[in-house]
C-alpha positions as CSV (number, residue, x, y, z in Angstrom):
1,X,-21.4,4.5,13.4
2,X,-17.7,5.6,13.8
3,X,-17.7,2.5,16.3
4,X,-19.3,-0.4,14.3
5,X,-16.7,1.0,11.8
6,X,-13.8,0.6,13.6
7,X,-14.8,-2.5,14.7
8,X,-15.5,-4.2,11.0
9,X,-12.1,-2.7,10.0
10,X,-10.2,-4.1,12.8
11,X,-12.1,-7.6,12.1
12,X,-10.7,-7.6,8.7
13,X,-7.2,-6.9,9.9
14,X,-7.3,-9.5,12.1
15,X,-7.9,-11.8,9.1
16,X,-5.4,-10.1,6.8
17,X,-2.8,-9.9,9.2
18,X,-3.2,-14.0,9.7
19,X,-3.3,-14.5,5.9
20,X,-0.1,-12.2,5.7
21,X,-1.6,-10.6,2.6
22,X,-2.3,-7.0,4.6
23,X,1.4,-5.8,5.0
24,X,2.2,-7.2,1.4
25,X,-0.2,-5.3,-0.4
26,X,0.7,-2.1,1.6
27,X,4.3,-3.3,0.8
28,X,4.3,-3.6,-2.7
29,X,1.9,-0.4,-3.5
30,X,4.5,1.6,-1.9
31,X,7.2,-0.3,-4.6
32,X,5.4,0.0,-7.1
33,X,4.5,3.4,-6.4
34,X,8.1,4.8,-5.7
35,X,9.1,2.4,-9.2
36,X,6.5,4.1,-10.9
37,X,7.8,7.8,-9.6
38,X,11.6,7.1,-10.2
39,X,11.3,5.7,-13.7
40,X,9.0,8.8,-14.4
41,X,11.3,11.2,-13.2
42,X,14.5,9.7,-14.1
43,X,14.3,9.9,-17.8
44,X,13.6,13.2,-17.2
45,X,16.3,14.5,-15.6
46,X,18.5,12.5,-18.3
47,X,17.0,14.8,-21.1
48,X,18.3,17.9,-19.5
């Protein structure tokens, strides 16, 4: 099992890494994440 897996996943990487799509989406997640967490935290370090 753990092999077909590895094998699918590494298929679609393949494709995504051609497309250039794979590294964006990781890319902008980790933005958008960090975006989300600063703007949350930020306002609240302004209050105190």
């Amino acid at each position: 099992m753990e092999k077909i897996g590895k094998e699918f996943f590494s298929l679609h990487l393949k494709k995504y890494e051609a497309a250039g799509t794979y590294y964006n989406v990781i890319i902008f997640m980790l933005l958008y994440r960090l975006h989300l967490t600063h703007s949350l935290v930020s306002p609240n370090k302004q209050k105190r």
